[in-house]
Each structure stands twice: as C-alpha cells, then as structure tokens.
N, C-alpha and C positions, 0 to 999 in steps of 0.2 A: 347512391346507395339504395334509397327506397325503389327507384324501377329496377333496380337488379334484386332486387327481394321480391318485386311484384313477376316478374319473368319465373324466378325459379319457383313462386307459388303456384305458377298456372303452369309451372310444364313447357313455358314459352319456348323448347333450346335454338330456334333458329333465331332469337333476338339475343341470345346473353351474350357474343362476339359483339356485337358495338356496347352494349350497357357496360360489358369490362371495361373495351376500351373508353369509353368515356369517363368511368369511374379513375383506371386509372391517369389520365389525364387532371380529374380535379385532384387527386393524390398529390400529382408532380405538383399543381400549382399552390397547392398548401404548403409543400414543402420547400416550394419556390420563396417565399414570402419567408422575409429576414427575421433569420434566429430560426427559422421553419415552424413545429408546431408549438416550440415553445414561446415563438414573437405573435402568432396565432393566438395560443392561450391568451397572451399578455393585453393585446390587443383589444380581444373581447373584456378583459376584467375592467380596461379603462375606459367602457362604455358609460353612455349616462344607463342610469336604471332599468328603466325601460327597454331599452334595444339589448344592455346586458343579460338581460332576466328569455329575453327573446331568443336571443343570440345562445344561451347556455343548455333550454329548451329544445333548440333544431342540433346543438351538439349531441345533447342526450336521445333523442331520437334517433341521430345518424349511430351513434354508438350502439344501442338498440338495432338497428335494420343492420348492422356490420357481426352480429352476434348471431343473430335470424340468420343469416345467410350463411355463414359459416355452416353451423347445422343442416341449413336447407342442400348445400352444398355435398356435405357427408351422408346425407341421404340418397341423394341422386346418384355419386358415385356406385353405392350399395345396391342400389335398384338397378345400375347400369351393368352391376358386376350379375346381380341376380337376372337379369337380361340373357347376356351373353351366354351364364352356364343352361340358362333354359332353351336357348337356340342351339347350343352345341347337343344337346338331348337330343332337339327332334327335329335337326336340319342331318341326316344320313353326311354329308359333304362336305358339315362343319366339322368332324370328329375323325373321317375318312376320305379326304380330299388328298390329292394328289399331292399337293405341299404336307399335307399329315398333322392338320391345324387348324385352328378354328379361325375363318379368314378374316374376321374384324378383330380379334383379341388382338392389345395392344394399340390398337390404330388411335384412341383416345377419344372415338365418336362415343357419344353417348346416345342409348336407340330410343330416344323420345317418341322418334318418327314410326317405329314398328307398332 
C-alpha cells in the first residue's frame, strides 16, 4: 500500500502495474487466512502488548495510505481526462482523423508520459 501511494505521488505511472499487482496479491493473502480479515483482526488482538500495539499501528497506517490513494487515484484519472480533452484541442487528427476520434480516448492509458 505505501509504494503504491509513493508511485502515484511522484507520477511514477510505469510502476503502478506491478505495485497493483503485488498489492493485490497481499489482498488475496489476507483474505486467504482463516475467517479472512476477520481471523486477521482476531489474531492481532491476541497479541502480547507490545507486537499488538505494533501490529494495530502498521493497520492504521495501511488504512491511511489505502485512503491517500484512493484520492491520489481520483486525481490522476481527472488530470488524465484533462489531458486527453487538451490533446484533442491542439492535436488537428485528434478531433478530425479519419476514424472521426480522438485516438487514445478510451484506451485507459493514462498520459503521464506526454
């Protein structure tokens, strides 16, 4: 969760394809683990002190950087959508190409790269 929070603060877009997928890989394995996140929860409460207090700290942080991101997320689409309508402006071939379209709209790149 925090490198895919660190990727989407710096703009990184040709890294956040593996930080998903690794992200969603710890996902499956939280959920893998019996009772899923509710044997999770349980698990940590039955900590000694110490590791609990630790343990409840890296939750509230992950929960934190899962919230960031989201947001960071809703941004980038915005910027990407503000992208596209600026390329269709002052690309002549984006607005009046032969297909009669703007040729990346829809494709789901984001133009970090431009």
């Amino acid at each position: 969760m925090a490198r895919l929070r660190t990727l989407l603060e710096s703009l990184e877009i040709n890294d956040l394809e593996a930080a998903l997928f690794e992200l969603q890989e710890s996902l499956k394995a939280l959920h893998g683990y019996p009772n899923g996140m509710d044997g999770v929860s349980a698990a940590i409460k039955a900590l000694p002190g110490d590791r609990r207090d630790a343990a409840m700290k890296r939750l509230e942080q992950i929960r934190l950087d899962h919230e960031v991101n989201a947001g960071l997320i809703k941004f980038a689409m915005q910027r990407n959508a503000a992208l596209q309508a600026y390329a269709a402006q002052i690309r002549p071939d984006a607005t009046y190409s032969s297909g009669g379209g703007v040729p990346f709209a829809g494709s789901g790149e984001l133009l970090g790269k431009v």
